[in-house]
gemmi code that builds the backbone of each chain (N, CA, C; Angstrom):
import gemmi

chains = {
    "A": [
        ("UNK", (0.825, -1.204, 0.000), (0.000, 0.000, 0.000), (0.843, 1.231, 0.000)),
        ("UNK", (0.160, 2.419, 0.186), (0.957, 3.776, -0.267), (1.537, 4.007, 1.521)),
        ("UNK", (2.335, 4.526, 1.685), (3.114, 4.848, 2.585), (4.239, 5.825, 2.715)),
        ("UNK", (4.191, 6.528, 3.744), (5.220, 7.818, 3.684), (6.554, 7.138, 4.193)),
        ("UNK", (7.514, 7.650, 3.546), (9.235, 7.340, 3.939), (9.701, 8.151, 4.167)),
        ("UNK", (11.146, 7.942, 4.581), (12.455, 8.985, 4.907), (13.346, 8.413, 3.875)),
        ("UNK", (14.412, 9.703, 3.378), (15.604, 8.777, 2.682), (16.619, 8.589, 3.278)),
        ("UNK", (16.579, 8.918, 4.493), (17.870, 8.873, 5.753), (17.645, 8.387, 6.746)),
        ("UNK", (17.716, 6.752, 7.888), (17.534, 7.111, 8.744), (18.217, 7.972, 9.965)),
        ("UNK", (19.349, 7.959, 9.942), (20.517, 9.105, 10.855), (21.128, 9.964, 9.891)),
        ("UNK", (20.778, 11.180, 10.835), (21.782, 13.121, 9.849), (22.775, 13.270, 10.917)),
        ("UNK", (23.678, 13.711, 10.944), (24.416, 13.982, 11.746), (24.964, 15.403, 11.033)),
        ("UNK", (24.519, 16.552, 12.178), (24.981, 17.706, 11.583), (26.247, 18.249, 12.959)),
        ("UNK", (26.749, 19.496, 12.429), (27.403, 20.023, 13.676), (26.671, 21.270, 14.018)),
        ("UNK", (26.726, 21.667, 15.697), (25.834, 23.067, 15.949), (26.306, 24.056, 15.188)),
        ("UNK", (25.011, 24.494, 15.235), (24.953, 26.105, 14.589), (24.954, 25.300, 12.431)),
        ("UNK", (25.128, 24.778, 12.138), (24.814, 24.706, 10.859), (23.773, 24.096, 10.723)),
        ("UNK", (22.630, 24.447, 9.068), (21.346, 23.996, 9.260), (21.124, 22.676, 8.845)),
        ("UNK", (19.571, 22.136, 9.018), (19.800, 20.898, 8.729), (18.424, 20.572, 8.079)),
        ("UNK", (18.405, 19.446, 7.386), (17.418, 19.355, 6.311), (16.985, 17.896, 6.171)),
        ("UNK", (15.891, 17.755, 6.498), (15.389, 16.260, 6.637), (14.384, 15.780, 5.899)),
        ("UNK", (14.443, 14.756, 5.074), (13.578, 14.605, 3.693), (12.847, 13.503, 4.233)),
        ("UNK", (11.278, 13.791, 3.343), (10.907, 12.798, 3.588), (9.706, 12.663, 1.834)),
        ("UNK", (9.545, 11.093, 1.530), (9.309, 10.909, 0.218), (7.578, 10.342, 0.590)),
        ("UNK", (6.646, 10.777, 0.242), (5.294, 10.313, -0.286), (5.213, 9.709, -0.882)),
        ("UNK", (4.095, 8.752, -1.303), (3.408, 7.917, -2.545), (2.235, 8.359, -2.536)),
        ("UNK", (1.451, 8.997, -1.881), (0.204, 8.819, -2.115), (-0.510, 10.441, -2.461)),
        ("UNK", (-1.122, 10.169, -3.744), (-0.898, 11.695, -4.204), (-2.304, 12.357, -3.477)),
        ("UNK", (-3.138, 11.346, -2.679), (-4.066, 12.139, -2.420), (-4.211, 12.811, -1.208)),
        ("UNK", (-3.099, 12.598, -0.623), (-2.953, 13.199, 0.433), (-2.722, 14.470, 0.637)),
        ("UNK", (-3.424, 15.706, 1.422), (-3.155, 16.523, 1.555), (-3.211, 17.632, 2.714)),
        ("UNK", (-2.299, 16.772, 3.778), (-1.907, 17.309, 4.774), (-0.727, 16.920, 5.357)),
        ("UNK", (0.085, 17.381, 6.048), (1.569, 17.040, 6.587), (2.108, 17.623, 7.019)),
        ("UNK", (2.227, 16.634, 8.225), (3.145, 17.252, 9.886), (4.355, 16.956, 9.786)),
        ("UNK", (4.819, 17.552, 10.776), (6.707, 17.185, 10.861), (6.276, 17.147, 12.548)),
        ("UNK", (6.660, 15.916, 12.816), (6.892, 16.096, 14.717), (8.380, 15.687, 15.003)),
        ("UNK", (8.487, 16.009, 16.102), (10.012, 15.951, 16.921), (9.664, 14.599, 18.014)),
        ("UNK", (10.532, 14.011, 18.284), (10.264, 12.637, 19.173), (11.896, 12.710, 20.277)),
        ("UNK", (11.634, 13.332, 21.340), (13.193, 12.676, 21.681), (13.323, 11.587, 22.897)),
        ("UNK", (13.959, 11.285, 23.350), (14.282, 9.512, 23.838), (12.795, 9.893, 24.896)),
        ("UNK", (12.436, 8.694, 24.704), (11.600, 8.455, 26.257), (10.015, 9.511, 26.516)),
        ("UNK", (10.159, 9.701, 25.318), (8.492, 11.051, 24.699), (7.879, 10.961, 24.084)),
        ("UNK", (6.757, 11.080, 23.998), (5.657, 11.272, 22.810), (6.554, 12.497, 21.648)),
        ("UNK", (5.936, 11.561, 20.750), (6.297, 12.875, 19.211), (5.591, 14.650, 19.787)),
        ("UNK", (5.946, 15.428, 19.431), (5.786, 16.657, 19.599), (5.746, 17.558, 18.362)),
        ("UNK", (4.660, 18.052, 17.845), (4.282, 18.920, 16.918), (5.327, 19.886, 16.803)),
        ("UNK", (5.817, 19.915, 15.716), (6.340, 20.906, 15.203), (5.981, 21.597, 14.068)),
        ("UNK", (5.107, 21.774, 13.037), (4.843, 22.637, 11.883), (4.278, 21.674, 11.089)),
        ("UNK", (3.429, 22.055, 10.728), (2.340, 21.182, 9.655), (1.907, 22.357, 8.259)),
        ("UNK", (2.060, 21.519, 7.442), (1.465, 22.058, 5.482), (0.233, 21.380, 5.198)),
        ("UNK", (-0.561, 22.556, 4.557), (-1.177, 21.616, 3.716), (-1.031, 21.574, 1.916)),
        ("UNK", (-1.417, 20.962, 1.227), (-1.284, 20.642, -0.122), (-1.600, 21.913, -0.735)),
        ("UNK", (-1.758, 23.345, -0.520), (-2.840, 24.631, -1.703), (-1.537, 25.321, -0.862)),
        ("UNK", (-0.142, 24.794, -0.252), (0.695, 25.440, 0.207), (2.150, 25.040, -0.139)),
        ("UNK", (3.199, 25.416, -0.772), (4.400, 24.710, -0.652), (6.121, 25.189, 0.133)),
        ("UNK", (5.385, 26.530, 0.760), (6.101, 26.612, 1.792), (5.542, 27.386, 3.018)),
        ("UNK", (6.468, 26.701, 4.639), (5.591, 27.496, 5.252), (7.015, 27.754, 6.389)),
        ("UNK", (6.710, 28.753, 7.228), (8.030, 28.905, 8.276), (7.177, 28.943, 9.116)),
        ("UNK", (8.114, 28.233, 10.480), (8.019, 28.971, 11.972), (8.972, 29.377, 12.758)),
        ("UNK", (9.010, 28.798, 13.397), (10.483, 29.317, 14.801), (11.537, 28.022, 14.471)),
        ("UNK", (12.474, 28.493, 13.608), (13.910, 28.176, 12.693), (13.277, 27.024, 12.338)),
        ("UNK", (12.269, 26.826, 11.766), (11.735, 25.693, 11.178), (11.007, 25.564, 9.766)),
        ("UNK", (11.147, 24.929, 8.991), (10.097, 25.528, 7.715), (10.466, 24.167, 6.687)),
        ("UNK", (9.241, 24.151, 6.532), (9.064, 23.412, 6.154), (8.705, 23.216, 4.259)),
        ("UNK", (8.995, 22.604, 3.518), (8.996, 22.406, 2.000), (7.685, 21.423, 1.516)),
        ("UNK", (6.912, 21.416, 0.269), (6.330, 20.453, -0.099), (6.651, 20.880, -1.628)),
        ("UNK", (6.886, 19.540, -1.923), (6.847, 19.491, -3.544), (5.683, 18.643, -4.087)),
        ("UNK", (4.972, 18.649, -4.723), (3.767, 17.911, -4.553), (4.020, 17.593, -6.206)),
        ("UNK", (4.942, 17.821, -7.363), (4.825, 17.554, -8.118), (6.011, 15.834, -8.195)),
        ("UNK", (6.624, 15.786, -7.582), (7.929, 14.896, -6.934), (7.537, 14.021, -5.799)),
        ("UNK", (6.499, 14.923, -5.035), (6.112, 14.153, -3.666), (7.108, 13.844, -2.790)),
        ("UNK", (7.190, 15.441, -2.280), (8.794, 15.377, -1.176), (7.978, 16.611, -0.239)),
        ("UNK", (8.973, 15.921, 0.792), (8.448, 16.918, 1.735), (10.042, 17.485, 2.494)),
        ("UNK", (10.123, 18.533, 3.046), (11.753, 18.659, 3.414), (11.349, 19.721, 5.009)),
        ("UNK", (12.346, 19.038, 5.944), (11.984, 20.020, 7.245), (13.463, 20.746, 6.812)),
        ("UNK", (13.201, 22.086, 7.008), (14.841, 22.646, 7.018), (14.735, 23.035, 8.942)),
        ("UNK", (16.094, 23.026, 9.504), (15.970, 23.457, 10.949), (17.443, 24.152, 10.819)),
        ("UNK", (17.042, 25.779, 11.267), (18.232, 26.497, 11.130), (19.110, 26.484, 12.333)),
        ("UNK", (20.031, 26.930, 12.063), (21.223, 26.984, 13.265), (20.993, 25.813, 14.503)),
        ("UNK", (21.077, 24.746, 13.799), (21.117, 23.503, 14.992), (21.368, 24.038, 16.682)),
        ("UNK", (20.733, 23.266, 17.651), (21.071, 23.419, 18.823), (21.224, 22.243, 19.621)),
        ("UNK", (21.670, 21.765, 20.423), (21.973, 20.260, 21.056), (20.346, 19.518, 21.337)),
        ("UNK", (19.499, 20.789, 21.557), (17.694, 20.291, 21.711), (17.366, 19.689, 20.631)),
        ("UNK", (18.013, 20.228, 19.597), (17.331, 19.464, 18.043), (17.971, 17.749, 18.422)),
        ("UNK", (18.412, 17.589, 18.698), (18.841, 16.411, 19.062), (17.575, 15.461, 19.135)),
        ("UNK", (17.194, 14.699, 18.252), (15.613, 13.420, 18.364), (15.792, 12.866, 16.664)),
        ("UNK", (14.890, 12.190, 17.287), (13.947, 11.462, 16.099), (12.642, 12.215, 15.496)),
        ("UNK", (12.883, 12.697, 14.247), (12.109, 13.629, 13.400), (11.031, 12.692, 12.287)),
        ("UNK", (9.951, 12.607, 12.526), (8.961, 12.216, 12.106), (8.183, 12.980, 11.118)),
        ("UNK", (7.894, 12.706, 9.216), (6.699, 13.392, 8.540), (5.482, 12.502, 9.283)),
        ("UNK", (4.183, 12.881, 8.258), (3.261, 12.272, 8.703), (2.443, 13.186, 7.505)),
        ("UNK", (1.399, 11.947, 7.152), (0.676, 12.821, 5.869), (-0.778, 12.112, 6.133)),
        ("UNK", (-1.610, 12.719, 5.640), (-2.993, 12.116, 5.855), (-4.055, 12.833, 4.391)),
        ("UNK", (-4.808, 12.239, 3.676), (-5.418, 12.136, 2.659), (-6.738, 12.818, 2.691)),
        ("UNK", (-7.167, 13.239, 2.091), (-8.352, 14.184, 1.870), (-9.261, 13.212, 2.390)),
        ("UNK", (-9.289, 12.204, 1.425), (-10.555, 10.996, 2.402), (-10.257, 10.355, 3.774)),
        ("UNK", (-9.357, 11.025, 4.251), (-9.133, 10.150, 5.036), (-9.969, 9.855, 6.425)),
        ("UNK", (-10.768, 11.103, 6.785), (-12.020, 11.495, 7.571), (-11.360, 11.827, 8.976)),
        ("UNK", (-11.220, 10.961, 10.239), (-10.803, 11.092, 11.491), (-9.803, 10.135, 11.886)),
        ("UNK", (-9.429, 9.671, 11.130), (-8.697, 8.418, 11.460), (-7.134, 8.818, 11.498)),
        ("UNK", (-6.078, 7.966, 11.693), (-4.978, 8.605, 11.697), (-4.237, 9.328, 10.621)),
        ("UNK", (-3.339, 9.254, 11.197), (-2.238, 9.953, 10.325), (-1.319, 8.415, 10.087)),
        ("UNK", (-0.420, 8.858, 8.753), (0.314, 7.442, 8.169), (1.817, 7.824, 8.535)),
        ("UNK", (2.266, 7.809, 9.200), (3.832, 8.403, 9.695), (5.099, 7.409, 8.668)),
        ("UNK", (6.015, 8.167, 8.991), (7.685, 7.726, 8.196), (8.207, 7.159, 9.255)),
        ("UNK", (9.164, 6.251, 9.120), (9.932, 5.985, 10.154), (10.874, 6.372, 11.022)),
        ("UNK", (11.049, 7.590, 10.755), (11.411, 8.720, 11.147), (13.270, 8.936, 10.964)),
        ("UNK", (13.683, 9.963, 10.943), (15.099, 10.127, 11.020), (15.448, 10.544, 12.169)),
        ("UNK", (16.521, 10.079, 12.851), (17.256, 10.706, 13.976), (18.326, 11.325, 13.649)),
        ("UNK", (18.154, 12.851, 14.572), (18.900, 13.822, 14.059), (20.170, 14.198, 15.278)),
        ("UNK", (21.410, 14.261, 14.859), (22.563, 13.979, 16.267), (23.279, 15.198, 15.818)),
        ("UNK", (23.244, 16.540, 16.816), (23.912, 17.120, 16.642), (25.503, 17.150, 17.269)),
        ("UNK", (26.701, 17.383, 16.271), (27.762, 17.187, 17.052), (28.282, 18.827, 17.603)),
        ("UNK", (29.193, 18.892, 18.427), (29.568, 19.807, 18.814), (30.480, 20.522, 18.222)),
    ],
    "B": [
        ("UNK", (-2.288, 25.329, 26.372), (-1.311, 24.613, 25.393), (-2.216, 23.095, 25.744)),
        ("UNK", (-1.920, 22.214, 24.627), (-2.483, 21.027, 24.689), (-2.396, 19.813, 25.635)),
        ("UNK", (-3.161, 19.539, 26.762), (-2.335, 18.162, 27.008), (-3.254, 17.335, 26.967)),
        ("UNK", (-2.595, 16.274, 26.772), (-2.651, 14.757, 26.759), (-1.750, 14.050, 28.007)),
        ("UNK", (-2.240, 13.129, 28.767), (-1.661, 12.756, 29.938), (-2.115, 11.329, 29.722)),
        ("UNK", (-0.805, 9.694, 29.809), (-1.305, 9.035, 29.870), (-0.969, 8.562, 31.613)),
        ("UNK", (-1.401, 6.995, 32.255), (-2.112, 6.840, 33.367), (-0.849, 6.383, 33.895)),
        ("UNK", (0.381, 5.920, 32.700), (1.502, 5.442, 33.101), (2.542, 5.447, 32.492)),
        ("UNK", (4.094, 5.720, 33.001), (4.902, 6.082, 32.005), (5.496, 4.550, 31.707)),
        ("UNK", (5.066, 3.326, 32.019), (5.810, 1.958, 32.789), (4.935, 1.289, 33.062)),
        ("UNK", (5.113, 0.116, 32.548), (4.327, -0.836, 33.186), (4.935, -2.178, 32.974)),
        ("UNK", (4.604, -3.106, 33.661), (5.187, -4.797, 33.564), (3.715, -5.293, 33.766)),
        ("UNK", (3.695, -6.031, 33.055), (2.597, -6.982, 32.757), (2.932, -8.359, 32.578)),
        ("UNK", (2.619, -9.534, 32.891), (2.646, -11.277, 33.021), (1.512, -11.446, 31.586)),
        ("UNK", (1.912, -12.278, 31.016), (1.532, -13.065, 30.101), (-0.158, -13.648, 30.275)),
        ("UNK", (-0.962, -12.840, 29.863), (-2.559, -13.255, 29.857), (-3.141, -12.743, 30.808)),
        ("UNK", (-2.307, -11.286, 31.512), (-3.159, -10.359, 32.187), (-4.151, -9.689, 31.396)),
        ("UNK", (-4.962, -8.729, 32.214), (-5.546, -7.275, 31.338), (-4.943, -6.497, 32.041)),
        ("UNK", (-4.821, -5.727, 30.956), (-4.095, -4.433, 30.976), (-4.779, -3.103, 30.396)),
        ("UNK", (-4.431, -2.644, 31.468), (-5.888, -1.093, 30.898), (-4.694, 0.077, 30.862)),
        ("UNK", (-5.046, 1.077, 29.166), (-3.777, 2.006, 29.369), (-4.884, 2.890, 29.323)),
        ("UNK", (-4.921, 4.664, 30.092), (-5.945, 5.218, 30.398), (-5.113, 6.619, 29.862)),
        ("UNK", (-6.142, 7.553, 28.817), (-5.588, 8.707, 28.215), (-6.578, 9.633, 28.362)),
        ("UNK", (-6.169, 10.805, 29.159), (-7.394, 12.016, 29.304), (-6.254, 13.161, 28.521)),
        ("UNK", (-7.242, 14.030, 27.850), (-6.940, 15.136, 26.866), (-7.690, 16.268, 27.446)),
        ("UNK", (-7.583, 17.518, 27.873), (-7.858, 18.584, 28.628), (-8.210, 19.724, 27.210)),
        ("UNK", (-8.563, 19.431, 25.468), (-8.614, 20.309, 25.245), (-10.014, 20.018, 24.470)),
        ("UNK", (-11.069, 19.251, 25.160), (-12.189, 19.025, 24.637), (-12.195, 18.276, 22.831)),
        ("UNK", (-11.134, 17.810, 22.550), (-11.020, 17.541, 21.615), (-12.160, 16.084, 20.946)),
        ("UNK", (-12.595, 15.774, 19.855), (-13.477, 15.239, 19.738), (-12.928, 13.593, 19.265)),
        ("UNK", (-11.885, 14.034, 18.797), (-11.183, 12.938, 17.990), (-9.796, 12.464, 18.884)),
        ("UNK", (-9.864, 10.752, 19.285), (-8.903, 10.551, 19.692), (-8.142, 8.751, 19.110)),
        ("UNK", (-7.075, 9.180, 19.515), (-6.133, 7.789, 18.890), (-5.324, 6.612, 19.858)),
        ("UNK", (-4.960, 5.821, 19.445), (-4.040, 4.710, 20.230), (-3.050, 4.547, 19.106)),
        ("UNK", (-1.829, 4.510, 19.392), (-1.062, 3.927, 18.361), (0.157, 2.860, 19.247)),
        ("UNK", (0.798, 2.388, 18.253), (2.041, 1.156, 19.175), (3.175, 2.101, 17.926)),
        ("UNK", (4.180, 2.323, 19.113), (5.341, 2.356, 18.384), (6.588, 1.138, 18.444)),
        ("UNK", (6.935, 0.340, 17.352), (8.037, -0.053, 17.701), (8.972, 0.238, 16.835)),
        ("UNK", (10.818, -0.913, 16.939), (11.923, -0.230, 16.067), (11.753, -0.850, 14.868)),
        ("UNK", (11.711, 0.030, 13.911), (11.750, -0.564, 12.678), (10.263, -0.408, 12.331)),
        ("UNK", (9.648, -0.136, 12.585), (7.886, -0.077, 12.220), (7.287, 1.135, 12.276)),
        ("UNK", (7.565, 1.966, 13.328), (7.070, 3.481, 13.457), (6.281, 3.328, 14.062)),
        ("UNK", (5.292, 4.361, 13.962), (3.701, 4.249, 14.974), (2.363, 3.866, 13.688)),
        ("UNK", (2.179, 2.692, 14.794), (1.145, 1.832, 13.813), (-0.051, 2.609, 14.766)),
        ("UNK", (-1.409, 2.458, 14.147), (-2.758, 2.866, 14.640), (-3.261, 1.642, 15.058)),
        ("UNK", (-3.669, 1.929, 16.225), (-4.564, 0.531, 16.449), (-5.816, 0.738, 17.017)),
        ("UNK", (-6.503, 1.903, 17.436), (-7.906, 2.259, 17.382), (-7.990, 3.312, 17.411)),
        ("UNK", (-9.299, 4.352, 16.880), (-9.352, 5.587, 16.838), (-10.637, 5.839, 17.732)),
        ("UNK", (-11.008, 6.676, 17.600), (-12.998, 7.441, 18.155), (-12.844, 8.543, 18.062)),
        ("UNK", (-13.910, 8.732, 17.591), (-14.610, 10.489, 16.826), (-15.418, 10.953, 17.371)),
        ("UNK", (-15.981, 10.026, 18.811), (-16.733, 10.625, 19.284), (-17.062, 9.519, 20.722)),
        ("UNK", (-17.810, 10.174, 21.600), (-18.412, 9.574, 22.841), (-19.182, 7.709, 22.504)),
        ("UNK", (-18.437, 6.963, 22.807), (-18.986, 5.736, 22.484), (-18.559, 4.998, 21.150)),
        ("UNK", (-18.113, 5.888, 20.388), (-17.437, 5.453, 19.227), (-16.394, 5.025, 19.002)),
        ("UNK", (-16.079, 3.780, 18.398), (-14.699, 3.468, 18.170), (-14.694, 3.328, 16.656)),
        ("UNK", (-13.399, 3.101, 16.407), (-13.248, 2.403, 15.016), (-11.861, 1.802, 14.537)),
        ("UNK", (-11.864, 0.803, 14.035), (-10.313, -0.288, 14.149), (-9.882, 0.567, 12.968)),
        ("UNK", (-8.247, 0.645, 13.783), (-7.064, 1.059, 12.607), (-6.561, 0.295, 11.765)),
        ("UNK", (-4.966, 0.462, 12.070), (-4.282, -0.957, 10.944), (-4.399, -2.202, 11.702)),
        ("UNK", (-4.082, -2.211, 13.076), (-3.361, -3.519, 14.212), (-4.656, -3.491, 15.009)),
        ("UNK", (-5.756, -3.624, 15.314), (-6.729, -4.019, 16.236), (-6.397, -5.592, 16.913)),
        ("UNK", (-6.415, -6.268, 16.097), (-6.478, -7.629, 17.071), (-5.271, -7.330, 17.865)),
        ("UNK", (-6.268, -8.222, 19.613), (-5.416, -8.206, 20.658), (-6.003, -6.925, 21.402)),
        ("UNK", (-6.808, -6.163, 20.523), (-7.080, -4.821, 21.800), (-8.257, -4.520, 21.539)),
        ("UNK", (-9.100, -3.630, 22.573), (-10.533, -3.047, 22.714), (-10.135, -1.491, 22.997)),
        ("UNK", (-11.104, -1.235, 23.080), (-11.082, 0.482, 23.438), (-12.222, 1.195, 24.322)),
        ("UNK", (-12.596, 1.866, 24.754), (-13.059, 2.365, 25.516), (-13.533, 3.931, 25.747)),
        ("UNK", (-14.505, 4.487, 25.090), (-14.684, 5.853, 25.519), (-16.215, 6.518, 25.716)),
        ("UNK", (-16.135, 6.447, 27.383), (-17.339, 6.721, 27.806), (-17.624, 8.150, 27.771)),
        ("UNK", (-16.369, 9.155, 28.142), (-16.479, 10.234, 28.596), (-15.432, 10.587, 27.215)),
        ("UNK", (-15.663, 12.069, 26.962), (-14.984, 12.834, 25.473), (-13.529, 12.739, 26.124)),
        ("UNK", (-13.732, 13.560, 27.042), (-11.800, 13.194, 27.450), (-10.638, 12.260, 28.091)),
        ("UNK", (-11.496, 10.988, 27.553), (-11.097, 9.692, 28.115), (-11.119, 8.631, 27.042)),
        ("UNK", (-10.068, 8.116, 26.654), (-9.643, 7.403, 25.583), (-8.954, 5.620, 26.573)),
        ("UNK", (-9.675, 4.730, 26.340), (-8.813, 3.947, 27.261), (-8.750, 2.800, 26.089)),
        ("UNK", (-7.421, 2.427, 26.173), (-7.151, 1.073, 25.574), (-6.982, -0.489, 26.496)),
        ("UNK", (-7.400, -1.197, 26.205), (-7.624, -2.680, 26.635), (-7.101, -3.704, 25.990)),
        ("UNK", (-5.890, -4.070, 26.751), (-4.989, -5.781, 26.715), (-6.201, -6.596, 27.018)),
        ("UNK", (-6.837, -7.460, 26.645), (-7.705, -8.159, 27.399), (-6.729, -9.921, 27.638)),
        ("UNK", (-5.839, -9.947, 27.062), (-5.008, -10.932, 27.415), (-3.687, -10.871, 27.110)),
        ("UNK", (-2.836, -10.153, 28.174), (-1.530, -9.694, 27.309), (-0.549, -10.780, 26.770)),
        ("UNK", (0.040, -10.679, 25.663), (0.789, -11.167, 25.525), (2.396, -10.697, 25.129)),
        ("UNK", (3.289, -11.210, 24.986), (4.620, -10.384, 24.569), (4.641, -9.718, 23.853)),
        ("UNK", (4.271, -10.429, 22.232), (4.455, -9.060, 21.394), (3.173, -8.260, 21.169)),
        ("UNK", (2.918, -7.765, 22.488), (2.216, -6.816, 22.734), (3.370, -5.259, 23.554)),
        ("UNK", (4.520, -6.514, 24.109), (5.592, -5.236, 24.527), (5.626, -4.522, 23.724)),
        ("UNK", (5.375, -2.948, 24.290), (5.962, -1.836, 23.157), (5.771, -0.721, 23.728)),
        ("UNK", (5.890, 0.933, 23.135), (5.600, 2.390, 23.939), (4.276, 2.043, 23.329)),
        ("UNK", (3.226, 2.613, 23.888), (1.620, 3.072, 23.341), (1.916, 4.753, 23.194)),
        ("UNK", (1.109, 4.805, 22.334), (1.175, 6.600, 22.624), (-0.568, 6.800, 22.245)),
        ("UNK", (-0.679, 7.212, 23.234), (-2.134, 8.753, 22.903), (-2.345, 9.739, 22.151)),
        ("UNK", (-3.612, 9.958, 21.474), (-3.041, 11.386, 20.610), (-4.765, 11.719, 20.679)),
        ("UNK", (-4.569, 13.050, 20.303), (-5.954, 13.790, 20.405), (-6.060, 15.082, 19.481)),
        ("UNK", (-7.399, 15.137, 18.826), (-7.497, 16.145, 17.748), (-9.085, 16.231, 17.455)),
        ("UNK", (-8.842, 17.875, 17.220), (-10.172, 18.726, 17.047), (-11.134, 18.066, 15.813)),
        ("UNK", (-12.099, 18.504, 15.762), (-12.209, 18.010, 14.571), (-12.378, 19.028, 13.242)),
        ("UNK", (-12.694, 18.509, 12.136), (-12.542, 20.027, 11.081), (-11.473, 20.108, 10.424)),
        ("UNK", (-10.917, 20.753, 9.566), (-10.130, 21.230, 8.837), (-9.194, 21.426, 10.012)),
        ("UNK", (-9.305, 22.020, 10.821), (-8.086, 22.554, 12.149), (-7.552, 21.819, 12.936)),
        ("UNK", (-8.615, 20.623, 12.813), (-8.046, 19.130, 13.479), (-7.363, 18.196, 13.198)),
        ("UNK", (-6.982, 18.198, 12.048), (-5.944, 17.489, 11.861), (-4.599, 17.309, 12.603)),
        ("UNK", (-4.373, 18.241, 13.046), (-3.273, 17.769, 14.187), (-3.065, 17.281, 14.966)),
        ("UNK", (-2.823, 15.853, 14.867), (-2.919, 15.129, 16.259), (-1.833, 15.604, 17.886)),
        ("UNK", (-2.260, 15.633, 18.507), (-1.115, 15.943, 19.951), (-1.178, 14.651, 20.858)),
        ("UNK", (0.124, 14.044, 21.096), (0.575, 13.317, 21.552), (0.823, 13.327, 22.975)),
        ("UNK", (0.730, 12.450, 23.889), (0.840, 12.130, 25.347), (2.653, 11.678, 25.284)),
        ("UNK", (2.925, 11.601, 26.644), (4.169, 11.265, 27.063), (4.456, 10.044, 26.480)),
        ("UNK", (3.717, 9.080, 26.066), (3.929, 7.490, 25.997), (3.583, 6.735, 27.452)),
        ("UNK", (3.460, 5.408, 27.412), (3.500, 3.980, 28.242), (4.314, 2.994, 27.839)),
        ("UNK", (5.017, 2.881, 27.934), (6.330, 1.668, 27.731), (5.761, 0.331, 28.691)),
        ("UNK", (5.279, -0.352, 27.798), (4.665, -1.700, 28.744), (5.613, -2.736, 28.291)),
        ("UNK", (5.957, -3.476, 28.994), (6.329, -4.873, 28.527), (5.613, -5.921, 29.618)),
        ("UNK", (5.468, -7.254, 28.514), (4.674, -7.810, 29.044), (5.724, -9.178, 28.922)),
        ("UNK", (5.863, -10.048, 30.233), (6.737, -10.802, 30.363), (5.911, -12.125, 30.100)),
    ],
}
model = gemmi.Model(1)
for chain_id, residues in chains.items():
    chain = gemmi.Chain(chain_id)
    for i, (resn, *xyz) in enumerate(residues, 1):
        res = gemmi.Residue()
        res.name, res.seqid = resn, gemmi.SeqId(i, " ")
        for name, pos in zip(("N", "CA", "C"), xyz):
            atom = gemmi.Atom()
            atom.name, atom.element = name, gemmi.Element(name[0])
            atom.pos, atom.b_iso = gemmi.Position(*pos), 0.0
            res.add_atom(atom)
        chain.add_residue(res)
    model.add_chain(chain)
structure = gemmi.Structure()
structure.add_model(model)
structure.setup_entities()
């Protein structure tokens, strides 16, 4: 079936440079998508969500990409900090999809070095 | 700000107990979730409800029930645990509407069941 991916599972950046975490779609009818943050021993944590009539959006050093013609999605996170430190999760969900969940990636873990 | 609180961060469970995991959400939200995370799999869905009394099976149902008498009470049910039932559970909760799509996540329950 259709399912969201990552093309990385570990980034390893150094602080203070930015960092960019991809994640690949199949399913074109989807049109919504989160980026959450997960770090050891936590529930995922919202970080910035798109929808599809959008292909870029910013928040606080966060911003997020959709290519909807490619079916990519990209978190950029500026000037790394040792907090960025987790497991970074997309997550996309389909126009039909009604109340039901969201279809998550397996997420990338992101290790900042010093 | 959103919370989600589940009943336990831990649990040990014996082989063909019940096991009750208990999730209250403080933002009146209408729509709520169960998911299992494990390594290599991500967060699978294993029951949802859209509403007071309502359930509805995700991807992984067998092996679990659900429970929601009250809107801000989401409870999931081991009714006979078994091992590979070990895993984090996570909670999640969302408005409904166009604005609801965002699910918000609880701390997790890390159960293992011996």
């Amino acid at each position: 079936g259709e399912s969201v991916g990552l093309h990385l599972p570990t980034l390893s950046v150094q602080e203070g440079d930015n960092s960019i975490i991809n994640c690949a779609y199949s399913n074109s009818a989807s049109d919504y998508f989160i980026w959450y943050k997960q770090e050891s021993g936590k529930g995922p944590q919202f970080i910035i969500d798109i929808r599809s009539n959008m292909d870029k959006r910013q928040g606080q050093r966060v911003t997020v990409l959709l290519n909807k013609t490619v079916k990519h999605l990209s978190l950029q996170i500026a000037a790394t900090q040792p907090g960025d430190s987790a497991v970074y999760f997309c997550a996309e969900k389909d126009r039909g999809g009604g109340a039901d969940g969201l279809t998550f990636g397996k997420g990338t873990h992101l290790i900042i070095q010093p | 700000d959103v919370k989600v609180t589940q009943s336990s961060r831990y649990l040990v469970k014996r082989t063909g107990e019940k096991v009750f995991l208990e999730c209250v959400q403080d933002m009146d939200h209408e729509n709520m979730f169960w998911y299992r995370q494990d390594p290599g799999l991500g967060l699978r869905l294993i029951y949802f409800s859209y509403d007071v009394k309502m359930k509805e099976k995700g991807d992984i149902p067998e092996g679990y029930s659900v429970s929601r008498e009250k809107k801000e009470r989401f409870s999931l049910i081991l009714e006979s645990a078994s091992t590979n039932q070990t895993s984090m559970y996570l909670c999640a909760s969302s408005a409904t509407g166009a604005v609801g799509d965002t699910q918000y996540f609880g701390p997790g329950t890390r159960l293992t069941v011996l």
